[in-house]
PyMOL Python script that loads the backbone (N, CA, C, O; Angstrom):
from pymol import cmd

cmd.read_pdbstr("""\
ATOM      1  N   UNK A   1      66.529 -83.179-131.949  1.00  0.00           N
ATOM      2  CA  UNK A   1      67.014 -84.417-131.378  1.00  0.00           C
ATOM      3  C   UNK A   1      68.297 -84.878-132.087  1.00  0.00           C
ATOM      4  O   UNK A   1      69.209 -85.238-131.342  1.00  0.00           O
ATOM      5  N   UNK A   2      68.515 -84.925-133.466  1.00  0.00           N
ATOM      6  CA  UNK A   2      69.574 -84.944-133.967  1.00  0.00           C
ATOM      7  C   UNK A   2      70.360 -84.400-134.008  1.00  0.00           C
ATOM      8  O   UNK A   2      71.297 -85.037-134.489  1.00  0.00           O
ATOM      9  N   UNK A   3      70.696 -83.054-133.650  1.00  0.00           N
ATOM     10  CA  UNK A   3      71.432 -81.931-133.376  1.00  0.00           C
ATOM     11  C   UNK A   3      72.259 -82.569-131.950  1.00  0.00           C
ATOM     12  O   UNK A   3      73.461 -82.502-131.692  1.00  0.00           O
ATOM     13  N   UNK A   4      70.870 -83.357-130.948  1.00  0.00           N
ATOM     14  CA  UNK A   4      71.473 -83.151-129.212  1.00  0.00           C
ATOM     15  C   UNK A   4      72.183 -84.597-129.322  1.00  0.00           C
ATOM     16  O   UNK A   4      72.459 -85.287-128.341  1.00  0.00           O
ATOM     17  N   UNK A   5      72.443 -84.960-130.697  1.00  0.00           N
ATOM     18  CA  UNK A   5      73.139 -86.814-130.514  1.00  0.00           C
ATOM     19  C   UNK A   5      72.099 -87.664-130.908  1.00  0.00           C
ATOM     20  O   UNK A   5      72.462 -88.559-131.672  1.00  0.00           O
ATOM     21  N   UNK A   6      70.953 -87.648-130.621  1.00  0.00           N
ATOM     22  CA  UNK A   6      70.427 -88.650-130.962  1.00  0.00           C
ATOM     23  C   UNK A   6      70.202 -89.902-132.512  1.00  0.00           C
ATOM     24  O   UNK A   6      69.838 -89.556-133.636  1.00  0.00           O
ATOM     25  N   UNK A   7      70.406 -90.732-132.254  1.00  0.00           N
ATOM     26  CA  UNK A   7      70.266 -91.113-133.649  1.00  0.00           C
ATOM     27  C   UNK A   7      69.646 -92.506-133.869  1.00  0.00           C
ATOM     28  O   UNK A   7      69.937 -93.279-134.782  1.00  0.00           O
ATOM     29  N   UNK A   8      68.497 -92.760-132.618  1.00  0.00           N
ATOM     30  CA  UNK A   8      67.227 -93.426-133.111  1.00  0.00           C
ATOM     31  C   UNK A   8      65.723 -92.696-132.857  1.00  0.00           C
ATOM     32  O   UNK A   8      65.257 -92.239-131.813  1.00  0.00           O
ATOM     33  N   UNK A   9      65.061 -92.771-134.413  1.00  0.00           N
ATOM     34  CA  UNK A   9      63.872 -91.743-134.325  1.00  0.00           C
ATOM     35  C   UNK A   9      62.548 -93.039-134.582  1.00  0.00           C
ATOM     36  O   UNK A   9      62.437 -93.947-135.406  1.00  0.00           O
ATOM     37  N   UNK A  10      61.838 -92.654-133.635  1.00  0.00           N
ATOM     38  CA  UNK A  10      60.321 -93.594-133.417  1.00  0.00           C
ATOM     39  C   UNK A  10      59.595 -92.661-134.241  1.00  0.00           C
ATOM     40  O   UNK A  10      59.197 -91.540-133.927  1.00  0.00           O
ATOM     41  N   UNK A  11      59.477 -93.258-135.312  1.00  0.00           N
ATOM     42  CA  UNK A  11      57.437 -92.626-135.606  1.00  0.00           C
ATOM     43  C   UNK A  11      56.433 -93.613-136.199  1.00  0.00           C
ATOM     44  O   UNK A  11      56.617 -94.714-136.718  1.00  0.00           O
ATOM     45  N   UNK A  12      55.392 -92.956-135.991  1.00  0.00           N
ATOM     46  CA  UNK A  12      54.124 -93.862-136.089  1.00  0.00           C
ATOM     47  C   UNK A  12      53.082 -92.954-136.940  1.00  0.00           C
ATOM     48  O   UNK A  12      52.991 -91.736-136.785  1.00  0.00           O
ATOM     49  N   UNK A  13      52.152 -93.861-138.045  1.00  0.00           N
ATOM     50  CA  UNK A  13      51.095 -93.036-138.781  1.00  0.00           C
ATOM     51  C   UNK A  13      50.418 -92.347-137.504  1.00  0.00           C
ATOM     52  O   UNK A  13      50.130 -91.155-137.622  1.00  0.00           O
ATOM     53  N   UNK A  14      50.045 -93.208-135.892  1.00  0.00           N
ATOM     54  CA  UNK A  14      49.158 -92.717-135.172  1.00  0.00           C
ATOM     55  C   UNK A  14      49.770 -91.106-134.592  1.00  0.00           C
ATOM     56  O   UNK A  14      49.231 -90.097-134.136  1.00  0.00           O
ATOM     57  N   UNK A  15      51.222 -91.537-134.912  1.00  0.00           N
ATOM     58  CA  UNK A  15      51.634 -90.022-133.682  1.00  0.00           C
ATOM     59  C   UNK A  15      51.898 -88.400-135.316  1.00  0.00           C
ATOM     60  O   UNK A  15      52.118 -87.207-135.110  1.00  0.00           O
ATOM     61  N   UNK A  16      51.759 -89.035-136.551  1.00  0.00           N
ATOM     62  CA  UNK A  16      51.539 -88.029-137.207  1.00  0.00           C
ATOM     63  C   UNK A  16      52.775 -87.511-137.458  1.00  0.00           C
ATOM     64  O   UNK A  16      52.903 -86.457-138.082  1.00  0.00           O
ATOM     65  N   UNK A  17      53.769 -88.184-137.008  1.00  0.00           N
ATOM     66  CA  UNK A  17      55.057 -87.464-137.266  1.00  0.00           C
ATOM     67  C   UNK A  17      55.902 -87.547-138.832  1.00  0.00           C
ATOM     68  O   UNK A  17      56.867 -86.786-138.898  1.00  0.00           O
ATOM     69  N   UNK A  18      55.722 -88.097-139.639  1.00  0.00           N
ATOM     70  CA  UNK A  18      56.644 -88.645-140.776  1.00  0.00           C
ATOM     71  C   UNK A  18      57.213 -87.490-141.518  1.00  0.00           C
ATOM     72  O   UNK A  18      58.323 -87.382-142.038  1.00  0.00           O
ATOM     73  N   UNK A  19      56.024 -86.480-141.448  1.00  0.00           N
ATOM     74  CA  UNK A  19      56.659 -85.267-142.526  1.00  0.00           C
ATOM     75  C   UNK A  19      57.783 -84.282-141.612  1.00  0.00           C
ATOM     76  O   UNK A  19      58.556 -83.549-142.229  1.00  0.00           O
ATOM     77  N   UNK A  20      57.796 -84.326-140.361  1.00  0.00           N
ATOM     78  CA  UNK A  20      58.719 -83.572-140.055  1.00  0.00           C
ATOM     79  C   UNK A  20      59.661 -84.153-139.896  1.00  0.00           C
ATOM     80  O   UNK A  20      60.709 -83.653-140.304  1.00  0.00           O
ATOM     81  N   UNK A  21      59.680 -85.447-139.237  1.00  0.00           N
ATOM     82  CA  UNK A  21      60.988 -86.450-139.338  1.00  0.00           C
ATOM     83  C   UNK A  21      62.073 -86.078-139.888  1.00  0.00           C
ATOM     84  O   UNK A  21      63.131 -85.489-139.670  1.00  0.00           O
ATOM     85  N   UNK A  22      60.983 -87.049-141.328  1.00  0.00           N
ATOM     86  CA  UNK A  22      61.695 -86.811-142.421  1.00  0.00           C
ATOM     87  C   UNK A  22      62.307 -85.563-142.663  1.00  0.00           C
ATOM     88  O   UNK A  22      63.528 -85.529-142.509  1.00  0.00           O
ATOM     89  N   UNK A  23      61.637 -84.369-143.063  1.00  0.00           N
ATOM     90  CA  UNK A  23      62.236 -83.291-143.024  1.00  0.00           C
ATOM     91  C   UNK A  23      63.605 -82.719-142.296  1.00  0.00           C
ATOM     92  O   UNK A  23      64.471 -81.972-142.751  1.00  0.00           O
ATOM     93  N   UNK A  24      63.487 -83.327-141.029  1.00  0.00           N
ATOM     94  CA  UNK A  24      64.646 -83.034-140.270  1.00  0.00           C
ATOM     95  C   UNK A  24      65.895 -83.626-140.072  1.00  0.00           C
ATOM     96  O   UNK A  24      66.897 -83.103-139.586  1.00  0.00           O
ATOM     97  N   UNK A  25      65.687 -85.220-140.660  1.00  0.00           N
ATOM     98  CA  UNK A  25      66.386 -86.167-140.956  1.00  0.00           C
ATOM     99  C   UNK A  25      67.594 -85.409-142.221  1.00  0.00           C
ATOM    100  O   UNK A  25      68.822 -85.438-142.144  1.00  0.00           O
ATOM    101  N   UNK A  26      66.835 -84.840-143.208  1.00  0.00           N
ATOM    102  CA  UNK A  26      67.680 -84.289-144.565  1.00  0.00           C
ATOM    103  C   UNK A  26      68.016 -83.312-144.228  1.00  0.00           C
ATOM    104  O   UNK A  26      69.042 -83.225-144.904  1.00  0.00           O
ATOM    105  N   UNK A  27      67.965 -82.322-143.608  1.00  0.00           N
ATOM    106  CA  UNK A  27      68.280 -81.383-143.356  1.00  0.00           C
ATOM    107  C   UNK A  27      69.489 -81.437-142.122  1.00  0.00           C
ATOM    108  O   UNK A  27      70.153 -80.480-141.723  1.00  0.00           O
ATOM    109  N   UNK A  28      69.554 -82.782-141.677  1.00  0.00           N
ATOM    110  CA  UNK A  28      70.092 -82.995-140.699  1.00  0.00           C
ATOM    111  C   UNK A  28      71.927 -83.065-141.631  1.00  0.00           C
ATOM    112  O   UNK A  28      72.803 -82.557-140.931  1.00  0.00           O
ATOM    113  N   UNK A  29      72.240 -83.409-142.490  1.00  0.00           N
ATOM    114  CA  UNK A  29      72.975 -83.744-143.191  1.00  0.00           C
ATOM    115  C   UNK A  29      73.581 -84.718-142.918  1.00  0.00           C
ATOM    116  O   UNK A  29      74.738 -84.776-143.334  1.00  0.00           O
ATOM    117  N   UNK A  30      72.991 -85.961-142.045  1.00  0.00           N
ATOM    118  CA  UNK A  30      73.373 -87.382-141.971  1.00  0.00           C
ATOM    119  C   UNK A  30      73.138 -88.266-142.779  1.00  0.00           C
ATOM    120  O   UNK A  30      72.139 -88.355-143.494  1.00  0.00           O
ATOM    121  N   UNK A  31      74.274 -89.166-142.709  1.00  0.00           N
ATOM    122  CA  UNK A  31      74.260 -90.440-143.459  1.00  0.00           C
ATOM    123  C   UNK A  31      72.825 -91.483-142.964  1.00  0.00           C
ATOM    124  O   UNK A  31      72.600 -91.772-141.789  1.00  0.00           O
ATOM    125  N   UNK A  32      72.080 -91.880-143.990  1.00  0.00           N
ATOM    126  CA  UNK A  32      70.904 -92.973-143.638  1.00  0.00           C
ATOM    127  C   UNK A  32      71.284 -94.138-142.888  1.00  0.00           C
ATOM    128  O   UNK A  32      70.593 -94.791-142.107  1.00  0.00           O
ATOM    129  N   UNK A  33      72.355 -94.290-143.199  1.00  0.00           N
ATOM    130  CA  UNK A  33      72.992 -95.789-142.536  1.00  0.00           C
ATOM    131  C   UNK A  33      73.223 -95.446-141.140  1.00  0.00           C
ATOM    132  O   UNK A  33      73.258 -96.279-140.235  1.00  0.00           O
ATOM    133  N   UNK A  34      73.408 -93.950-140.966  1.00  0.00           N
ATOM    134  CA  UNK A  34      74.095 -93.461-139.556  1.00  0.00           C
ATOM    135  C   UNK A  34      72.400 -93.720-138.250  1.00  0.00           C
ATOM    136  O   UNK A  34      72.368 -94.314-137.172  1.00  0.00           O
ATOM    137  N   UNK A  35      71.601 -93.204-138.777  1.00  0.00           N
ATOM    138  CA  UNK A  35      70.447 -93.008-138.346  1.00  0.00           C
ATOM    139  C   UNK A  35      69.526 -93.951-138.165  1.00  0.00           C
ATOM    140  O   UNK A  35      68.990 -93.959-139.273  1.00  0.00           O
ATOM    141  N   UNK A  36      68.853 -94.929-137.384  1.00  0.00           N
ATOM    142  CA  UNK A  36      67.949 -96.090-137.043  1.00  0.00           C
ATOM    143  C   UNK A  36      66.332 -95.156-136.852  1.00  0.00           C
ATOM    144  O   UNK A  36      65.871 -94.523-135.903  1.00  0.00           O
ATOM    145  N   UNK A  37      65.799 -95.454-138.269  1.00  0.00           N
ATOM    146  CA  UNK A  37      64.342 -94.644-138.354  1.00  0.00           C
ATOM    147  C   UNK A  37      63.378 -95.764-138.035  1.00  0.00           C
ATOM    148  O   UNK A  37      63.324 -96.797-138.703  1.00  0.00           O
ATOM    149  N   UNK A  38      62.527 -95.479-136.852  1.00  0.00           N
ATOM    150  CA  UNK A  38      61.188 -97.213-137.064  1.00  0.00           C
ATOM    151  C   UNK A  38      60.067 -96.220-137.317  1.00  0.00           C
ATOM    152  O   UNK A  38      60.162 -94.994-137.369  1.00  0.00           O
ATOM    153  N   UNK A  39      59.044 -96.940-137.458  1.00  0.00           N
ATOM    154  CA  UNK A  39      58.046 -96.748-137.716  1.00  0.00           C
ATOM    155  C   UNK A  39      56.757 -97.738-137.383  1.00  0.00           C
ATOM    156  O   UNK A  39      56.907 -98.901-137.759  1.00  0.00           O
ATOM    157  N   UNK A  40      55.728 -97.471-136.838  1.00  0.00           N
ATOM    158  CA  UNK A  40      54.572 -98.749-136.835  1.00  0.00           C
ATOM    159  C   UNK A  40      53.689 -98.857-137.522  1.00  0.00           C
ATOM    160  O   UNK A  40      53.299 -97.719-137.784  1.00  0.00           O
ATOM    161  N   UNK A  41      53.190 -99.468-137.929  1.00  0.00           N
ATOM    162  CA  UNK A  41      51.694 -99.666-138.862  1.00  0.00           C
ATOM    163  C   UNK A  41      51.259-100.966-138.045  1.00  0.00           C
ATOM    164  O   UNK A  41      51.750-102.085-137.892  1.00  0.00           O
ATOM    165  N   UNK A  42      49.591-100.015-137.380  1.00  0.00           N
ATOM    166  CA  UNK A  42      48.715-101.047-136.460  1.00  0.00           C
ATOM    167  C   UNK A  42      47.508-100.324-137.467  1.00  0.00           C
ATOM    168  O   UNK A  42      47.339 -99.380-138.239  1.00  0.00           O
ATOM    169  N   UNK A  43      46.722-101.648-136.778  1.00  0.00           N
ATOM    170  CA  UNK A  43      45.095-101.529-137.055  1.00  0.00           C
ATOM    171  C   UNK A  43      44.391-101.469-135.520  1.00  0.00           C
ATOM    172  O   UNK A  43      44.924-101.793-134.459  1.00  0.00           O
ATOM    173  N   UNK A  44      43.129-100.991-135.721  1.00  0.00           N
ATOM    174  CA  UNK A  44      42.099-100.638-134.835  1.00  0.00           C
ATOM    175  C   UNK A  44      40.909-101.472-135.311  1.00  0.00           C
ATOM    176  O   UNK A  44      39.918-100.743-135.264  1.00  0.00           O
ATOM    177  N   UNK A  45      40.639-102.503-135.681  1.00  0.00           N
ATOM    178  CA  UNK A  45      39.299-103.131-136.420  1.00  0.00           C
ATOM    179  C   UNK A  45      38.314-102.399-135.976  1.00  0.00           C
ATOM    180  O   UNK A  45      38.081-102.236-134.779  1.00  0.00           O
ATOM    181  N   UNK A  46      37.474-101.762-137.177  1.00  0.00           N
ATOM    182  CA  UNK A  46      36.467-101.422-136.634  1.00  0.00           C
ATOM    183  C   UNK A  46      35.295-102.225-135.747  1.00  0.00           C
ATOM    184  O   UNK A  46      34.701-103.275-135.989  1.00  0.00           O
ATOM    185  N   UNK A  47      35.257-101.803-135.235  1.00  0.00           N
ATOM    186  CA  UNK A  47      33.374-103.056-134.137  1.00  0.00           C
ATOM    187  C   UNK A  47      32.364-102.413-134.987  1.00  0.00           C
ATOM    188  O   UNK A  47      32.348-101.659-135.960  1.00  0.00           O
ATOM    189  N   UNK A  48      31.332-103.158-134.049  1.00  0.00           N
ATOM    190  CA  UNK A  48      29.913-103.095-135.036  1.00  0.00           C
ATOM    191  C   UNK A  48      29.506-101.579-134.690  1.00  0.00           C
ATOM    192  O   UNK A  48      29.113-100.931-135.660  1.00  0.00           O
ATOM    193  N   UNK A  49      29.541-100.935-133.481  1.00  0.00           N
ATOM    194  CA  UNK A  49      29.438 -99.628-133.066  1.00  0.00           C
ATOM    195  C   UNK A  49      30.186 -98.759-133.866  1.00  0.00           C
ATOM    196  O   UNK A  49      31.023 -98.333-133.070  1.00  0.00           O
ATOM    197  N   UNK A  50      30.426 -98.175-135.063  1.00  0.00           N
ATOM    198  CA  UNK A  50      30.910 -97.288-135.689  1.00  0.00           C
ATOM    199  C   UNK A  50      31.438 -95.692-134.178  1.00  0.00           C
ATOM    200  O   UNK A  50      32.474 -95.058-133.976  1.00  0.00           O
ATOM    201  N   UNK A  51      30.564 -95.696-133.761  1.00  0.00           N
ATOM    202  CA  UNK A  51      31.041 -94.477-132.612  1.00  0.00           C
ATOM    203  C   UNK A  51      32.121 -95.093-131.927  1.00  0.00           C
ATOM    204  O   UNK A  51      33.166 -94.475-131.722  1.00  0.00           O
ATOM    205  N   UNK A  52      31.989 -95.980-131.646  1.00  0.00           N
ATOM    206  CA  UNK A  52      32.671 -96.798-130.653  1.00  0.00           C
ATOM    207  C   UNK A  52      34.064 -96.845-131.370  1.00  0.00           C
ATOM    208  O   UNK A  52      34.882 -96.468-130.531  1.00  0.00           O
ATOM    209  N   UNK A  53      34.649 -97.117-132.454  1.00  0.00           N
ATOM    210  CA  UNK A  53      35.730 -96.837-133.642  1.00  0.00           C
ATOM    211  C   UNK A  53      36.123 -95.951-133.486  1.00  0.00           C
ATOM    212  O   UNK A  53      37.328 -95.940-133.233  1.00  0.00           O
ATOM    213  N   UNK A  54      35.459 -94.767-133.526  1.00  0.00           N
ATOM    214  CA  UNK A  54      35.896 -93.792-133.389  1.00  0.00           C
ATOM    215  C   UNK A  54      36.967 -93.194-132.429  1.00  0.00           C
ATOM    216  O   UNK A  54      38.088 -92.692-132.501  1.00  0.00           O
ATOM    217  N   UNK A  55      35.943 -93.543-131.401  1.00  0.00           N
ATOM    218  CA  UNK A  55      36.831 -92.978-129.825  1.00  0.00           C
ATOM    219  C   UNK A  55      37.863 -93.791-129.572  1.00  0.00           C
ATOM    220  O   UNK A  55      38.267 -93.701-128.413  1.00  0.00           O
ATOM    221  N   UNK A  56      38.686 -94.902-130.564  1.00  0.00           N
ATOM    222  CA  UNK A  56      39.928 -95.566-130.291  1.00  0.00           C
ATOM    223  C   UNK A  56      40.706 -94.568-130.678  1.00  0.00           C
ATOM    224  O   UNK A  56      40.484 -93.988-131.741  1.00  0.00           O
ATOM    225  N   UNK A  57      42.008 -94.135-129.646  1.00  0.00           N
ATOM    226  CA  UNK A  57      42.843 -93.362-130.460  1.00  0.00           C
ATOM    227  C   UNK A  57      43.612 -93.362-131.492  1.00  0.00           C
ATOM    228  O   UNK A  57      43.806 -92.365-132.186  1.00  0.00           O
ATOM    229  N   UNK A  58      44.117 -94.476-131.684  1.00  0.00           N
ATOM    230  CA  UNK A  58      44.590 -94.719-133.582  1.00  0.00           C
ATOM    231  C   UNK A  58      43.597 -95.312-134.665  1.00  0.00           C
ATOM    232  O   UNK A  58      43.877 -95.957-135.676  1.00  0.00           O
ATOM    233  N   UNK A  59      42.035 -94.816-134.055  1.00  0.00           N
ATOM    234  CA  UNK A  59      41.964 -95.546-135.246  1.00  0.00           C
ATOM    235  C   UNK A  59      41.381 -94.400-136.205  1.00  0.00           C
ATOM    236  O   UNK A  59      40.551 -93.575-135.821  1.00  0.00           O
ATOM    237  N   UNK A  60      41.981 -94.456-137.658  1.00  0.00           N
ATOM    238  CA  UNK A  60      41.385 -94.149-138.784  1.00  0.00           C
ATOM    239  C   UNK A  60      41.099 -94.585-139.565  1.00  0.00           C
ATOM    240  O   UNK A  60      40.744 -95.750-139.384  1.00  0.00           O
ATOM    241  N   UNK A  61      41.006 -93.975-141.199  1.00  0.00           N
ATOM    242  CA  UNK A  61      41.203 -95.056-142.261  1.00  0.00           C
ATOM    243  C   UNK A  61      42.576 -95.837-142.792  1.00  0.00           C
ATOM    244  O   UNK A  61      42.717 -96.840-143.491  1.00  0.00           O
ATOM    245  N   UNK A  62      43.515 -94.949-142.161  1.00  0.00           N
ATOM    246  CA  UNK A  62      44.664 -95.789-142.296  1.00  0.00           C
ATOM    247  C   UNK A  62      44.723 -96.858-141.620  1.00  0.00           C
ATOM    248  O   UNK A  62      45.492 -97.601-142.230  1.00  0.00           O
ATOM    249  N   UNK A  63      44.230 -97.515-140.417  1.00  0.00           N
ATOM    250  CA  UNK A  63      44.614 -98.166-139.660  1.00  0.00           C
ATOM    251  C   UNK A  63      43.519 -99.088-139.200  1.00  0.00           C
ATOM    252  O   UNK A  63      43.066 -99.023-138.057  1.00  0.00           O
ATOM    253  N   UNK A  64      43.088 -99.965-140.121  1.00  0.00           N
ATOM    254  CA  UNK A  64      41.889-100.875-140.678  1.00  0.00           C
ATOM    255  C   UNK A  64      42.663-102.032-141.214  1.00  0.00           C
ATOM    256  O   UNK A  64      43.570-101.803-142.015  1.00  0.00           O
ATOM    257  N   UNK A  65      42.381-103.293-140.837  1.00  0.00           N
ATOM    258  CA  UNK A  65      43.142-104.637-141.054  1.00  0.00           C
ATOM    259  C   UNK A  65      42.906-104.525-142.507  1.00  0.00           C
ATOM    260  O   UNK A  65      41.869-104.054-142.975  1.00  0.00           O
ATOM    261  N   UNK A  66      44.151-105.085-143.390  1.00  0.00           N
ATOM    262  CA  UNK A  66      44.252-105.228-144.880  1.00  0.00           C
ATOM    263  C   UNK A  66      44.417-104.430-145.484  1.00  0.00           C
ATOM    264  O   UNK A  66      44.190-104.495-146.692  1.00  0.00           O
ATOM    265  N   UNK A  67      44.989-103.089-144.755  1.00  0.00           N
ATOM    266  CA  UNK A  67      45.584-101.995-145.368  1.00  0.00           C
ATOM    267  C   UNK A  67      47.245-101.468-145.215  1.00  0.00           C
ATOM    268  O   UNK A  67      47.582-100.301-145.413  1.00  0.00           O
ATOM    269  N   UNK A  68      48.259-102.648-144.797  1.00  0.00           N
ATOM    270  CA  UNK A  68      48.892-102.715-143.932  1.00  0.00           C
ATOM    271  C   UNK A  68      50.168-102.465-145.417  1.00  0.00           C
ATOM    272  O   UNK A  68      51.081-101.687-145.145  1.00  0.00           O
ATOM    273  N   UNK A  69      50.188-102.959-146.553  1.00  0.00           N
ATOM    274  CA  UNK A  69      51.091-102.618-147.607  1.00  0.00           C
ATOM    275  C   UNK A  69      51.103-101.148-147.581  1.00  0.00           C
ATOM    276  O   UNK A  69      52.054-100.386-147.410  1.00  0.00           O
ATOM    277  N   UNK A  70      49.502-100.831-147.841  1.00  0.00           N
ATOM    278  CA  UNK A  70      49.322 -99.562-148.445  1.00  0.00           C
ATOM    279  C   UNK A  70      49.697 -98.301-147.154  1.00  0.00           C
ATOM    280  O   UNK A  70      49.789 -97.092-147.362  1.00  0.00           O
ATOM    281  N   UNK A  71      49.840 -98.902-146.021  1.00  0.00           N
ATOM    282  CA  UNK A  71      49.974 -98.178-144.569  1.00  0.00           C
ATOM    283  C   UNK A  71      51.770 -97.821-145.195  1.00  0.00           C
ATOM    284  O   UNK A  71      52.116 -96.675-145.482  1.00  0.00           O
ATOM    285  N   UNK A  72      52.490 -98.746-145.281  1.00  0.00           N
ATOM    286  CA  UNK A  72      54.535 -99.125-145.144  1.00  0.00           C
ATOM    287  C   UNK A  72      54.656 -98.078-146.612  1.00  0.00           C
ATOM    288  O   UNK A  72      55.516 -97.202-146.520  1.00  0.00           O
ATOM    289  N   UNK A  73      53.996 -98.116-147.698  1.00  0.00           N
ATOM    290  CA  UNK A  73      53.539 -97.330-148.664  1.00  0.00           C
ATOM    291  C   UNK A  73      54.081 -95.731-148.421  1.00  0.00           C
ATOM    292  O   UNK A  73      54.881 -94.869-148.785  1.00  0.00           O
ATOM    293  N   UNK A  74      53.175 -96.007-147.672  1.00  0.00           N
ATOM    294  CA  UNK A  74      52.930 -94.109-147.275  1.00  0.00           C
ATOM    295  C   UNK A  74      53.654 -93.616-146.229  1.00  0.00           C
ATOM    296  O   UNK A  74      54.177 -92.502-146.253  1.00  0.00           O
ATOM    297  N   UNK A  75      53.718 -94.395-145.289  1.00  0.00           N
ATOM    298  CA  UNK A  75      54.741 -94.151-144.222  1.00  0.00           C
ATOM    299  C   UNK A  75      56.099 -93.595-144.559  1.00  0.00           C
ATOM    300  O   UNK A  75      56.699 -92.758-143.885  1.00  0.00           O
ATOM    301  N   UNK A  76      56.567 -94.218-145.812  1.00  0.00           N
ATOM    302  CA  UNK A  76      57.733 -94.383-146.566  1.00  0.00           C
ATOM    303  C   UNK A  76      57.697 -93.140-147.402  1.00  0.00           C
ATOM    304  O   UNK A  76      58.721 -92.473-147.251  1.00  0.00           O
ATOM    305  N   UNK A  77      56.981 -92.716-148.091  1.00  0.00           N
ATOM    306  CA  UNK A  77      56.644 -91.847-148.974  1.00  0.00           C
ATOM    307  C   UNK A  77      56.173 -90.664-147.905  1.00  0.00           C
ATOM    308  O   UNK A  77      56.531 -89.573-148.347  1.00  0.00           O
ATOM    309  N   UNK A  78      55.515 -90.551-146.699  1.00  0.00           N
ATOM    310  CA  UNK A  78      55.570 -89.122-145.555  1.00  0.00           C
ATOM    311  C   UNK A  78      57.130 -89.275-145.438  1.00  0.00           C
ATOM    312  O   UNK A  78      57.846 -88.464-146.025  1.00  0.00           O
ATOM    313  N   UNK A  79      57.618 -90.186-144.773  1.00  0.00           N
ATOM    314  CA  UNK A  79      59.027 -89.861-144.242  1.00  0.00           C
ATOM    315  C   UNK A  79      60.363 -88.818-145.365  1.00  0.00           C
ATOM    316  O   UNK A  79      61.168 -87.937-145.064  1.00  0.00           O
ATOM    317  N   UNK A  80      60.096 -89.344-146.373  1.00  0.00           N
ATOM    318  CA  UNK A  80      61.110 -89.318-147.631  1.00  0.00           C
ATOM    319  C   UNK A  80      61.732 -90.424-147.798  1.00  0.00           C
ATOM    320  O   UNK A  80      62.671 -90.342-148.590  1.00  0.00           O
ATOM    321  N   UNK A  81      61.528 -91.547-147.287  1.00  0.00           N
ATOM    322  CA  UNK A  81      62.685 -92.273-147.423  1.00  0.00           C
ATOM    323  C   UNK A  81      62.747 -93.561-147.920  1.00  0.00           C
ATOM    324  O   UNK A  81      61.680 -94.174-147.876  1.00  0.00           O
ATOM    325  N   UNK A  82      63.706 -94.145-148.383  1.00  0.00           N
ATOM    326  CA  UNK A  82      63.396 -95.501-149.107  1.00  0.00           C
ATOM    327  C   UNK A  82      63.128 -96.779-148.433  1.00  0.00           C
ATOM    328  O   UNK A  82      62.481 -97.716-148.900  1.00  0.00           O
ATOM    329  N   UNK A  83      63.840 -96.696-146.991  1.00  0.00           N
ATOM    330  CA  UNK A  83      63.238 -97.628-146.032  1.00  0.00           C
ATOM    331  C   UNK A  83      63.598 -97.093-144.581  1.00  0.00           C
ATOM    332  O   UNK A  83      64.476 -96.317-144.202  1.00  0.00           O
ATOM    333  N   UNK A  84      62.418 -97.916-143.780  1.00  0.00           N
ATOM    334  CA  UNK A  84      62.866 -97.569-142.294  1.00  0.00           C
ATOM    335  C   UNK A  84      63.763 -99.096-142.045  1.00  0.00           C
ATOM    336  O   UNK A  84      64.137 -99.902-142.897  1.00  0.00           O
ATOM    337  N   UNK A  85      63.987 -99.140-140.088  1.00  0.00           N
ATOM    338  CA  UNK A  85      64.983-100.016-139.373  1.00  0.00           C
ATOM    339  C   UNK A  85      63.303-100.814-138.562  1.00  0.00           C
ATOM    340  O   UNK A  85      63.387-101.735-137.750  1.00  0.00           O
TER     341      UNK A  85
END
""", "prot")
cmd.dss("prot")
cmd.show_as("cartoon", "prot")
cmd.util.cbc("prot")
cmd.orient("prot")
């Protein structure tokens, strides 16, 4: 995508993307300032049905209300980078 012009990249803990992003971002040999990186951090509260949790599609243990520092944390640390847009 960066190669074809592009130079705003969406990722999300749910879509799993940060390590290649990132990866492709540095390798890209662009300036950070050049590039608009987002990222989301949601929760899924678990319900009282634990199965029922389950079958939400984002939900894991990342993505549980009050984990939302430790979510921007890691997001930051998959991507490589010191901040997203």
């Amino acid at each position: 995508a960066l190669d074809a012009g592009y130079r705003m990249i969406d990722t999300a803990l749910a879509y799993k993307n940060h390590e290649s992003v990132g990866e492709a971002f540095r390798s890209s040999g662009l300036a950070r300032e050049d590039v608009f990186i987002t990222t989301k951090v949601s929760f899924c509260p678990p319900s009282l049905d634990e199965k029922r949790s389950e079958n939400v599609w984002q939900y894991d243990s990342l993505n549980t209300k009050g984990n939302e520092l430790e979510a921007i944390d890691l997001c930051l640390k998959q991507l490589g980078l010191e901040y997203v847009d």
